[in-house]
C-alpha positions in Angstrom: -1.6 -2.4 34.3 1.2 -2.5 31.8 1.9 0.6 29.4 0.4 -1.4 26.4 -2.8 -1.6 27.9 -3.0 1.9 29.1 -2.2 3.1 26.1 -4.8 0.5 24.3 -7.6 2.4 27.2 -6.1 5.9 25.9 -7.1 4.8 22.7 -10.8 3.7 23.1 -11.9 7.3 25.1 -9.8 9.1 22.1 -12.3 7.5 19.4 -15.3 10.0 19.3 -12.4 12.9 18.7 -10.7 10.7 16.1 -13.8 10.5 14.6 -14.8 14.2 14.9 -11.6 14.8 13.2 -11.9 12.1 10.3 -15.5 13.3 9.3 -14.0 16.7 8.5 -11.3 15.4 6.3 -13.5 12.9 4.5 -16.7 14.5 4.8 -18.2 11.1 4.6 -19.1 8.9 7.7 -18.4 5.7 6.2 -15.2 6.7 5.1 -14.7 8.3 8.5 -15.4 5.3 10.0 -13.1 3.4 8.0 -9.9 6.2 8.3 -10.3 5.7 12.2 -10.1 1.8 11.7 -6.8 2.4 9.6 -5.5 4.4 12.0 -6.2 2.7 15.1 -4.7 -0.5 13.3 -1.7 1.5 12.3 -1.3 2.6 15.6 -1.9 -0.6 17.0 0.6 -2.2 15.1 3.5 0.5 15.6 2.9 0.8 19.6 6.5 0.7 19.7 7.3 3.6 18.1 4.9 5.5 20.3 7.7 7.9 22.5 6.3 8.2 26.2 6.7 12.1 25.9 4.5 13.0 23.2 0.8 13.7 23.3 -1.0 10.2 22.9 -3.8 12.2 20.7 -1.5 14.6 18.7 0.7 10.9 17.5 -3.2 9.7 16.5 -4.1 13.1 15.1 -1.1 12.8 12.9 -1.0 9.1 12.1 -5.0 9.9 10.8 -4.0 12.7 9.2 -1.0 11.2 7.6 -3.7 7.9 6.5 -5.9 10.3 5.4 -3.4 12.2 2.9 -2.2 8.9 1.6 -5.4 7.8 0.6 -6.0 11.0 -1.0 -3.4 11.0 -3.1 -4.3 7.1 -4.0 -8.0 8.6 -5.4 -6.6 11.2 -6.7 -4.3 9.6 -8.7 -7.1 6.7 -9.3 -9.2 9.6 -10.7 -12.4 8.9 -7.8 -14.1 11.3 -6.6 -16.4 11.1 -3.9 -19.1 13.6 -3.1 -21.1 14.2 0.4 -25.1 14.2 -0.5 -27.6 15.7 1.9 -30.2 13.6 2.9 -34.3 15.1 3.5 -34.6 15.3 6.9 -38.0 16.8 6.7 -39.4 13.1 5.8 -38.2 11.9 8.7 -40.1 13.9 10.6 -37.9 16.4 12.1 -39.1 19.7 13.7 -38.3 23.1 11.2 -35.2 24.0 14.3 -34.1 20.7 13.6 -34.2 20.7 10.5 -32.9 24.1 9.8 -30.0 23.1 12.1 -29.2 19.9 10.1 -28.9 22.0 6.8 -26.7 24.7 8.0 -24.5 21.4 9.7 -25.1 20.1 6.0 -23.8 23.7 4.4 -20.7 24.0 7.3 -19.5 20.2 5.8 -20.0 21.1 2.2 -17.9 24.3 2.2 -15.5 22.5 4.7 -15.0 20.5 1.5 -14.1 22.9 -0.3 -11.7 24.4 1.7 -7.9 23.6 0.7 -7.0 20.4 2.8 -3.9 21.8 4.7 -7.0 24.4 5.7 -9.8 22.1 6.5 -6.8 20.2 8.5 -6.0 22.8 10.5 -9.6 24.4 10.9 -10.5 20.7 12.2 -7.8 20.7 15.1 -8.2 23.9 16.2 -12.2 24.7 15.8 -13.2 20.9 16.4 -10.5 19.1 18.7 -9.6 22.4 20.5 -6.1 21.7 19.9 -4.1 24.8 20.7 -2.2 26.3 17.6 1.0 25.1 19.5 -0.6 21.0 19.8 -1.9 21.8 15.8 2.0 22.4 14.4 3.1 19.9 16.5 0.5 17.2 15.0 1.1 19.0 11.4 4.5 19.4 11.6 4.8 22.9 11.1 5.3 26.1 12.7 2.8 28.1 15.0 2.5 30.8 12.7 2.1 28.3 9.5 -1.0 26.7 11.5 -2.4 31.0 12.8 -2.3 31.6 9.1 -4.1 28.6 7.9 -6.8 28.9 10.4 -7.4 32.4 9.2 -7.2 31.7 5.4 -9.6 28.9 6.5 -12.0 30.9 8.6 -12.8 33.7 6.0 -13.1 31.2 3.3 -15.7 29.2 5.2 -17.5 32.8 5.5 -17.5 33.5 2.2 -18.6 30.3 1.4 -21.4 30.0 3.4 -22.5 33.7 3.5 
């Protein structure tokens, strides 16, 4: 097996975590969806720039992150904005645990949102990947402490915002 196609197998088990991660910058599963295409093309394309001794997931943590942040700035300049709705799960049939469950997911997301993004970034590595604070800087390109404080700031807004 050459190095290519190991790295190409890497890529395919990494996908539900890339995705984890681009639903809690977008908020949006479509665009989720589509940020994980862009990066997995990026990546893809720039194989050769891939160095042997980083972490396979932290260069795709930071080339989404990095897609993500461009095309932020793109709506932001462009003047979009693009909300997260909640659908009714109770017409779908749904027990009252599910659907209680669903809502507080639904609340989680909608503060999430609300959160600064170098915050959300760093809440997503940390409390959804289970990237250590150590593997967060190095994917954010920052310092431990930089990504402790975030996570904190994060984690008491995300109280407040849901209590």
């Amino acid at each position: 097996m050459t190095a290519d196609e190991s790295i190409r197998e890497e890529l395919v088990a990494l996908l539900p975590r890339l995705r984890r991660f681009a639903l809690g910058l977008t908020g949006s599963r479509d665009q989720a969806d589509d940020l994980v295409q862009n990066a997995c093309e990026r990546a893809l394309k720039n194989l050769h720039q891939y160095q042997a001794d980083t972490r396979f997931d932290s260069w795709m943590f930071r080339i989404t992150k990095n897609i993500w942040i461009d095309t932020w700035r793109a709506r932001k300049a462009q003047g979009l904005n693009v909300k997260l709705e909640t659908a009714e799960y109770e017409a779908r049939g749904y027990s009252k645990e599910d659907v209680e469950n669903r809502h507080t997911l639904a609340a989680v997301s909608r503060a999430m949102q609300k959160l600064p993004e170098d915050q959300r970034v760093v809440l997503t590595l940390v409390s959804v990947e289970g990237l250590s604070y150590k593997e967060a800087a190095k994917v954010l390109e920052v310092p431990a402490g930089t990504v402790m404080s975030r996570l904190s700031r994060a984690r008491r807004r995300l109280y407040e915002l849901i209590a």
